[in-house]
N, C-alpha and C positions, 0 to 999 in steps of 0.2 A: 347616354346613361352609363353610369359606371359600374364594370360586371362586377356580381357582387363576388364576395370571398370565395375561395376553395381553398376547403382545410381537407390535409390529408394524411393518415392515422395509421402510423405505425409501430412497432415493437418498438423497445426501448430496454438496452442491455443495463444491467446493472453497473454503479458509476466505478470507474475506476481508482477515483482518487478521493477528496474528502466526500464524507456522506451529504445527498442531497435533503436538505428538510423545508425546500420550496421558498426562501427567504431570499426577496432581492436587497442588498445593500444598499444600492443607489440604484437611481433609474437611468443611469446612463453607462453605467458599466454591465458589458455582453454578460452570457451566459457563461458557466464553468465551461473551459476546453477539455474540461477531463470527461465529459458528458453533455457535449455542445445541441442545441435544436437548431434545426437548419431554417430558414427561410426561403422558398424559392418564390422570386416574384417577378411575375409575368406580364406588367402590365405595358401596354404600344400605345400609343400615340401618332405611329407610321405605320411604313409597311408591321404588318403580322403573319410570324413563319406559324403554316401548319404543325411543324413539328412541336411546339409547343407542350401541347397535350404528353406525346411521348416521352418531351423532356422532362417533365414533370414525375411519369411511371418509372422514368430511368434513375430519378434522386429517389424516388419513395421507396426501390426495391435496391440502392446500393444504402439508403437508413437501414433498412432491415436486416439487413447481412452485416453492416457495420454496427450497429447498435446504435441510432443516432432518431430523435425526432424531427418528421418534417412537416412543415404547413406551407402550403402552396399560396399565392394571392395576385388579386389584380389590383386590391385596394392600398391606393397612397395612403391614406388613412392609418395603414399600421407604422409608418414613419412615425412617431415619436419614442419619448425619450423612455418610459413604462413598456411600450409594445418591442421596443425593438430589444430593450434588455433582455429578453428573454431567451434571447436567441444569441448562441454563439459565430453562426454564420449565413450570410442573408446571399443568397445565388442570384445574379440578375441575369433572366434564361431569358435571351430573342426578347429582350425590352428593348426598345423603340422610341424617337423622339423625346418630349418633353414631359415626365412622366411625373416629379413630382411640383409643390409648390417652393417657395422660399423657408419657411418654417420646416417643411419637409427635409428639405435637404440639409439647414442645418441640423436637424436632431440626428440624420446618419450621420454626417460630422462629426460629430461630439463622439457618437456610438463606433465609428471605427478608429478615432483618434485615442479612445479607450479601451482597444485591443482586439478589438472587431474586425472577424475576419471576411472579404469579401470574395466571391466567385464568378468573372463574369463568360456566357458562355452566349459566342458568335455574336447575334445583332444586338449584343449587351453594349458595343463598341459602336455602336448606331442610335446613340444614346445620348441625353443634355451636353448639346455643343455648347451650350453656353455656359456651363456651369465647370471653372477649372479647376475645382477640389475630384469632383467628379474624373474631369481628363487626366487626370495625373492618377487614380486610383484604377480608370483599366487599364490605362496604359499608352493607349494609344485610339485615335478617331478614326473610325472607316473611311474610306474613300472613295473606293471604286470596286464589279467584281464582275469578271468575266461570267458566263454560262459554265453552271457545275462541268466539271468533267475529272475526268481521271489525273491524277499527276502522281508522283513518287516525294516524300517531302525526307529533308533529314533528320533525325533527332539528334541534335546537339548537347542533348546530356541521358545517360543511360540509367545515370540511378535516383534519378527525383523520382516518388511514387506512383506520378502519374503519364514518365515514359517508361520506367524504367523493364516494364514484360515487352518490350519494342526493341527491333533489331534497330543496326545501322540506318537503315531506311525504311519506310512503310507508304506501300503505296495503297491511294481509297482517293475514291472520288467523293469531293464535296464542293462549294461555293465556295471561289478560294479569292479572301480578301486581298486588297491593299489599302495601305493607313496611310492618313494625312503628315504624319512624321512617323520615324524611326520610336519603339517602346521608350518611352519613358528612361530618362538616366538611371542606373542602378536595376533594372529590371535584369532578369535571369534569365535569357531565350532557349526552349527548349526542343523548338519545333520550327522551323524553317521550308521554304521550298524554294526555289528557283521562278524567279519572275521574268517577264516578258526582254526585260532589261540584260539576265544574263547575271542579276543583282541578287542574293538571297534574300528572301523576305519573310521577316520573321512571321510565326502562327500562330507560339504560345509560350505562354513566358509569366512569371513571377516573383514578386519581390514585396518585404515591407514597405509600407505607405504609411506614414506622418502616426507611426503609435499602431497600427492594425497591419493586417499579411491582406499580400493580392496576388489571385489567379485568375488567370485568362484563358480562354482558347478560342481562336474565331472558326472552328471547326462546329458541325452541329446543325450545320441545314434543314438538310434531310429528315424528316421521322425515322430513315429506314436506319440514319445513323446511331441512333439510340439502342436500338437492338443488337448491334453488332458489340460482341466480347470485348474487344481492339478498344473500342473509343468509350465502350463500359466503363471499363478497367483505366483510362485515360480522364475522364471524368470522376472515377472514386478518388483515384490518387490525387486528383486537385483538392477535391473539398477535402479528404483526411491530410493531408498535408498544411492545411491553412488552417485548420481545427485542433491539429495536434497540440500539445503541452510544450511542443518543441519547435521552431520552426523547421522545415525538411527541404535543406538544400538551399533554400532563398534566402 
């Protein structure tokens, strides 16, 4: 059975740039970026990370600080071309396998090739192998992943918004990926660590995708990682950075 929705309700700052009077133009062009709704959609078809749930508390309380609506979902369902306008940026948090239909995924399509910005965080890259509009928009396909454990990774660039409170290096334990190829041509790599190889391997990176902005991080295992300031703050600065009026840095 398929879980039903969760919507979740937060503050919403007054809009920065033209005034909102609720009128969508077309159903397939996103939300204002001056006053974006988030989507975060959680829905697996694989493995399912408990953390979830916290990934969820952790978008709903960086909405509320940043001024930004969020609704949470499991339901493919809101893939079309009406639901998805609505929203200036859809998170795909710990999705799993084969999540939507063919209809489905083309109405994302359309919705980020119409400046739709996309967020995906960890097993978001664990996510429709078969579908390559998809693989080119996180980036890159999971592979394999050792037992969490502690590592030291580098941050490769200082002032995108969501390393940029991050020294030279930052060390945190989490479930540390490796992808089926190298990020995507034109991707921005912002986060790296040293692999088994000796090789760096990228962890988080973004770039525009065919008309829309893409961020990634395959960090985010843990629930305990949600609560921590470090990856908060690493996490706001993805989504404000792919929602902005501006793109930042990518």
């Amino acid at each position: 059975m398929r879980p039903a929705a969760v919507v979740v309700l937060v503050a919403v700052a007054a809009a920065c740039g033209a005034p909102d009077d609720g009128t969508v133009t077309s159903a397939s062009v996103p939300a204002s970026r001056a006053r974006p709704s988030v989507l975060v959609f959680t829905r697996t078809a694989a493995f399912r990370h408990p953390s979830i749930v916290a990934g969820i508390e952790a978008v709903t309380a960086i909405g509320a600080e940043e001024g930004f609506a969020v609704e949470a979902t499991e339901d493919a369902a809101t893939f079309t071309d009406d639901r998805l306008a609505r929203f200036g940026v859809v998170v795909w948090l710990s999705t799993s396998g084969d999540v939507l239909d063919d209809a489905q995924q083309t109405a994302f399509e359309r919705w980020v090739r119409a400046g739709g910005a996309y967020v995906g965080v960890h097993a978001a890259a664990d996510t429709e192998y078969d579908w390559p509009f998809y693989g080119g928009l996180v980036g890159a396909w999971f592979a394999s992943h050792p037992a969490p454990h502690p590592d030291t990774l580098v941050v490769t660039d200082r002032s995108h918004p969501s390393t940029a409170h991050l020294g030279p290096t930052w060390d945190r334990t989490d479930e540390w990926y490796s992808f089926r190829t190298p990020p995507r041509a034109g991707a921005h790599v912002l986060l790296t660590r040293t692999g088994p190889d000796g090789v760096a391997q990228p962890l988080a990176w973004c770039g525009p995708y065919e008309g829309g902005r893409s961020w990634y991080t395959a960090l985010g295992h843990d629930a305990e990682a949600f609560g921590d300031p470090a990856f908060r703050r690493h996490l706001a600065g993805g989504i404000t950075s792919v929602a902005g009026p501006a793109p930042a840095a990518c």
